[in-house]
C-alpha positions in Angstrom: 14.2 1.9 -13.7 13.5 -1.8 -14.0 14.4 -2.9 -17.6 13.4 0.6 -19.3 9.9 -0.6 -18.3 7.3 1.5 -17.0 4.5 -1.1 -15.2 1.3 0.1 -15.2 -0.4 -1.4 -12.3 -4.7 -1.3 -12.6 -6.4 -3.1 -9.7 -10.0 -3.9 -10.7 -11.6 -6.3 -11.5 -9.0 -8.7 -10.8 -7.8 -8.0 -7.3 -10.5 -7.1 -5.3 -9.9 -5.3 -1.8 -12.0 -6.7 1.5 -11.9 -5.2 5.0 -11.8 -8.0 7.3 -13.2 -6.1 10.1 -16.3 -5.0 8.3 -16.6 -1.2 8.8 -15.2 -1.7 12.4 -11.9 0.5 13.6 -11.1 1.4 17.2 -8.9 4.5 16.2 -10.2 7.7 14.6 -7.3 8.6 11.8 -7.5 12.5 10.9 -7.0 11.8 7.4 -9.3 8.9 7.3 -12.1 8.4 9.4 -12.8 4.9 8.4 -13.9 6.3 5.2 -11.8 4.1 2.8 -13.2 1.1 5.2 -16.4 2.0 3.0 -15.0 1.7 0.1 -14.3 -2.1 0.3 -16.0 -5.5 0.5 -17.0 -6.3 4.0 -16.5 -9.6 5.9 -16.0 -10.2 9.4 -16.7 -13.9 9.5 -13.9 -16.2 8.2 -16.4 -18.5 6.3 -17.9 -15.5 5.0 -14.4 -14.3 3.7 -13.5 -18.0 2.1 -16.9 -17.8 0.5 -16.3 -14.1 -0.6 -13.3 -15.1 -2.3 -14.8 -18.2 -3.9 -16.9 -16.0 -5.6 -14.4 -13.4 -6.9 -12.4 -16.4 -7.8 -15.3 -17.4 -10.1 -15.7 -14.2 -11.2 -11.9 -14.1 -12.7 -10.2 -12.6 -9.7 -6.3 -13.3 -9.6 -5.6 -12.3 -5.7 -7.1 -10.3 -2.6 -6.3 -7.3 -1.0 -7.4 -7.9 3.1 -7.0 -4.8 5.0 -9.6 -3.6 7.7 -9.6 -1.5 11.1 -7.1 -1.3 13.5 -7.2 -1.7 17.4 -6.3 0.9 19.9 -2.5 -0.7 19.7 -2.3 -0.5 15.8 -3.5 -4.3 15.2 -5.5 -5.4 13.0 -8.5 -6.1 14.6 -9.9 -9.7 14.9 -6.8 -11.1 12.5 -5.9 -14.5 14.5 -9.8 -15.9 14.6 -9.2 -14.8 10.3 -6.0 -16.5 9.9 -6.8 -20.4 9.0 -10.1 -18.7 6.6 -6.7 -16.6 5.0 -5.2 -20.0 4.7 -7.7 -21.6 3.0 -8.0 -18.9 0.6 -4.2 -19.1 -0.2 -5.0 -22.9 -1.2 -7.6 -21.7 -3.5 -4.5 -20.4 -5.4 -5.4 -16.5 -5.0 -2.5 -14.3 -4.4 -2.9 -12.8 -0.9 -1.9 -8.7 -0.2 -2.0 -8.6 3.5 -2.1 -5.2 5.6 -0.8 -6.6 8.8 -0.9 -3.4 10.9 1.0 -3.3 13.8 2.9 -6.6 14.3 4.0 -6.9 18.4 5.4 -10.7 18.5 7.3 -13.2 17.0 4.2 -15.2 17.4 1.9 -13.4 15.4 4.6 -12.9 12.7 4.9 -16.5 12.7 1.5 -17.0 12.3 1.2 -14.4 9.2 3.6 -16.0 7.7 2.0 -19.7 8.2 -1.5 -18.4 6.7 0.2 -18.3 3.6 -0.3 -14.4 3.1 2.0 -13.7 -0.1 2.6 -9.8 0.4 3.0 -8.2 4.0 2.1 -4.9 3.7 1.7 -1.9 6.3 2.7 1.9 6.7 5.7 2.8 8.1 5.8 6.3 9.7 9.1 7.8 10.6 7.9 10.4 13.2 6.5 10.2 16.4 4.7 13.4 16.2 2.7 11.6 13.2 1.6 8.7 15.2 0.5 10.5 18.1 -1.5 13.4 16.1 -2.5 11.6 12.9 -3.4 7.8 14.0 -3.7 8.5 17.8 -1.3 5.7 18.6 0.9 5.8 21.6 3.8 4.5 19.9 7.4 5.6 17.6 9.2 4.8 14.4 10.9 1.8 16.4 6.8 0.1 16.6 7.2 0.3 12.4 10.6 -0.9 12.5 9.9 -4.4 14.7 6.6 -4.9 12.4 8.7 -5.3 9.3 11.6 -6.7 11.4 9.7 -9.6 12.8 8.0 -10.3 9.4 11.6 -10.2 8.1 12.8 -12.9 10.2 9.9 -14.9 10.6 10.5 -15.7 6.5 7.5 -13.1 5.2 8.1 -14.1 1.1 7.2 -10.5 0.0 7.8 -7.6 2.4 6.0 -4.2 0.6 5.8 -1.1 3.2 4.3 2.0 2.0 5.7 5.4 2.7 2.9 8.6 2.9 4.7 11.4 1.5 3.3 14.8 3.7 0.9 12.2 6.1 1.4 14.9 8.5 -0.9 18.0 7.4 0.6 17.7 4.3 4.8 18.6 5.4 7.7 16.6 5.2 8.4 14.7 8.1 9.6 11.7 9.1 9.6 9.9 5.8 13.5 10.0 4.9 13.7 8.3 8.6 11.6 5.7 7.9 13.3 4.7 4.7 16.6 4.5 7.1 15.0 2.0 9.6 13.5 0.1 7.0 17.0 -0.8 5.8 18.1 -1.6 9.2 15.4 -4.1 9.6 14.3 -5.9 6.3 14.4 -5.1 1.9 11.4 -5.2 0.2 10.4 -6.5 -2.8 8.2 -3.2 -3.4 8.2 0.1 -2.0 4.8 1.8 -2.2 5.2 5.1 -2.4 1.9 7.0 -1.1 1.0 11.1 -0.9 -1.4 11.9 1.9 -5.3 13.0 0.1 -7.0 15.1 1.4 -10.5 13.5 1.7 -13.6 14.5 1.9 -15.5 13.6 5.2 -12.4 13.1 7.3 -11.1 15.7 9.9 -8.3 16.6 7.1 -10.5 17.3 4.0 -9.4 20.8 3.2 -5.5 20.2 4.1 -3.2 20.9 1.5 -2.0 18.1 -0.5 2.1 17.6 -0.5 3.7 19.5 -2.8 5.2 17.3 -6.4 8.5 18.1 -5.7 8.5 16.4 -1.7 7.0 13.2 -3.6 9.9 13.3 -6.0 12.4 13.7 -2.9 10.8 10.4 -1.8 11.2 8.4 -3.9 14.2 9.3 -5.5 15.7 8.4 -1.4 13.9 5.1 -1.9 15.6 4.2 -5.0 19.0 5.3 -3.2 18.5 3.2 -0.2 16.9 0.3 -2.0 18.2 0.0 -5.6 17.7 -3.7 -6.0 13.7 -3.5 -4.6 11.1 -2.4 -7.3 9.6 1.4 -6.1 5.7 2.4 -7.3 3.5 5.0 -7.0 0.3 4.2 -5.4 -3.0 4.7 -6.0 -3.3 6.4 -2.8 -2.7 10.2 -3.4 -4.5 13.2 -5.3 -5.4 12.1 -8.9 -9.0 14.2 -8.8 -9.9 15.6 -12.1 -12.9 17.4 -10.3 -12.9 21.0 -11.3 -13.0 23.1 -8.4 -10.5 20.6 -6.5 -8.3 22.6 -4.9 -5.7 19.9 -5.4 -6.0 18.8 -8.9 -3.3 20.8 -10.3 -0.3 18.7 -8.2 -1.9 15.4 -9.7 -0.1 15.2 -12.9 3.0 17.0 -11.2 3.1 14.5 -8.8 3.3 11.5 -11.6 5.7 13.7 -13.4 8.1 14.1 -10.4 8.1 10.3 -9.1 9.1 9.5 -13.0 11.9 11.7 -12.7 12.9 10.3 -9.4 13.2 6.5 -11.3 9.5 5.1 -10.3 9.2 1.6 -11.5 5.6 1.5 -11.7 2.5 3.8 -11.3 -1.0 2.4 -9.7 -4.0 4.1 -12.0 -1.5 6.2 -14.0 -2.7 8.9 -15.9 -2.9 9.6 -19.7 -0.4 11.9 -19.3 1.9 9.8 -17.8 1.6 7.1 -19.5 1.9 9.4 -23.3 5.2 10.9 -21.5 7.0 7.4 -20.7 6.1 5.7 -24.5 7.6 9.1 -25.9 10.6 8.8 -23.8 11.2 5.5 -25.2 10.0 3.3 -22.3 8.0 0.3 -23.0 4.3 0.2 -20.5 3.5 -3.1 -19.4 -0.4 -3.3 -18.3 -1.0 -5.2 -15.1 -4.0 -6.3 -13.4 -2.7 -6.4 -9.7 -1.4 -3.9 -7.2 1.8 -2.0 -7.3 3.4 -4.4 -4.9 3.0 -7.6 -6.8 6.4 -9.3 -7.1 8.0 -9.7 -10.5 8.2 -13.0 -10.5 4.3 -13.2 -9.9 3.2 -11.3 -12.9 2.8 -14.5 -14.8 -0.2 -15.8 -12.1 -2.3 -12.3 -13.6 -3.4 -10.6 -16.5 -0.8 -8.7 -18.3 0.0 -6.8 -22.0 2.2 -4.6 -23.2 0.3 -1.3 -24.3 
């Protein structure tokens, strides 16, 4: 664990996230439906999105999130005519998550990189069966691996891929393989570690979440593989405290188990959690940002120690 320091990462209201494709995706996820599209700010115009960001800036915002829908070959759809709008935002001084998707060419690596994005950020899936049946992409592992790897060489500052535990239906598969490829091809600052939600009105709503223990296998391989990058626990996975949730019982096991793994920070961490670490001895540093955010940026956003 990074200097006996649990980071306690809580996003709102000073890193807003905005789907730069609107509510528009040309694939048809099972365990998302473009459902999370809806829980963002829509843009698809790249004055629009400067303007957007003007006004969160004004507001008090620190950085972005920009994510949106994908095309049918995993890219994010309508990034190059969004690019020099992403670039004026960097100059604006925000701090600038970017989820890439699928990155095919040294060209559009290069251009990512020019934009002045701070964080490249994507999924990386380590099984083929996963792709095929959970995003409906005709593609493999290798697809993750050039993403990353082209970022990588094209001089990305900040490379942070996230890792589903149990994306498919919930098993184990594929995500010890993609922590090997992602060595082979870049290091992260940040590891997001993720644990596939079932959610309601997607095709995968009454799937069983992943079980604590398979999230604390995770991890505990990412910290292995990766000891010098910083590993969190993202926001994305069961935390429900709804009552007849089927899955609300794995949500504190799950925090539980990444913290005995060696997490280095936990996005919306629980009570529980966070009671557990300060009576281990661990000090909790509160931080307005996502997971990802280097630690060398933590002085551009709002910070305490709790």
């Amino acid at each position: 664990m990074i200097e006996n320091v649990l980071r306690a990462y809580f996003v709102w209201p000073t890193f807003p996230s905005i789907s730069i494709t609107g509510s528009a995706c040309a694939l048809d996820c099972l365990h998302c439906d473009k459902v999370y599209l809806k829980h963002m700010n829509p843009v698809n115009d790249p004055d629009a999105l400067v303007q957007m960001c003007k006004t969160f800036q004004s507001k008090g915002a620190r950085g972005v999130l920009l994510s949106g829908g994908c095309d049918r070959q995993g890219g994010l759809l309508g990034l190059d005519k969004m690019l020099p709008a992403i670039k004026r935002v960097h100059e604006m001084g925000l701090i600038i998550k970017l989820h890439t998707g699928m990155v095919a060419s040294k060209a559009r690596a290069d251009d990512i990189v020019a934009s002045g994005a701070d964080l490249a950020s994507h999924e990386f899936v380590g099984d083929v069966d996963t792709t095929h049946e959970i995003f409906g992409l005709d593609m493999g592992p290798e697809a993750y691996a050039d993403t990353f790897r082209l970022l990588s060489e094209a001089g990305m500052p900040h490379i942070t891929p996230h890792i589903c535990v149990g994306l498919h239906y919930g098993k184990l598969k594929g995500e010890f393989k993609a922590l090997q490829l992602l060595k082979e091809v870049a290091y992260p600052s940040t590891i997001a570690i993720i644990v596939f939600r079932p959610t309601k009105g997607t095709k995968l709503e009454d799937a069983h979440a992943p079980s604590a223990e398979d999230v604390g296998k995770v991890v505990a391989e990412a910290k292995r593989l990766f000891p010098d990058s910083k590993t969190i626990l993202g926001a994305m996975r069961p935390r429900s405290s709804t009552r007849n949730d089927p899955n609300k019982d794995v949500r504190y096991a799950i925090e539980d188990a990444a913290f005995d793994a060696g997490i280095d920070g936990i996005e919306v961490p629980s009570q529980h959690i966070l009671k557990r670490a300060a009576n281990e001895g661990l000090k909790i540093k509160r931080i307005e940002a996502y997971g990802v955010l280097p630690l060398d940026y933590e002085d551009r956003v709002v910070t305490e120690w709790m």
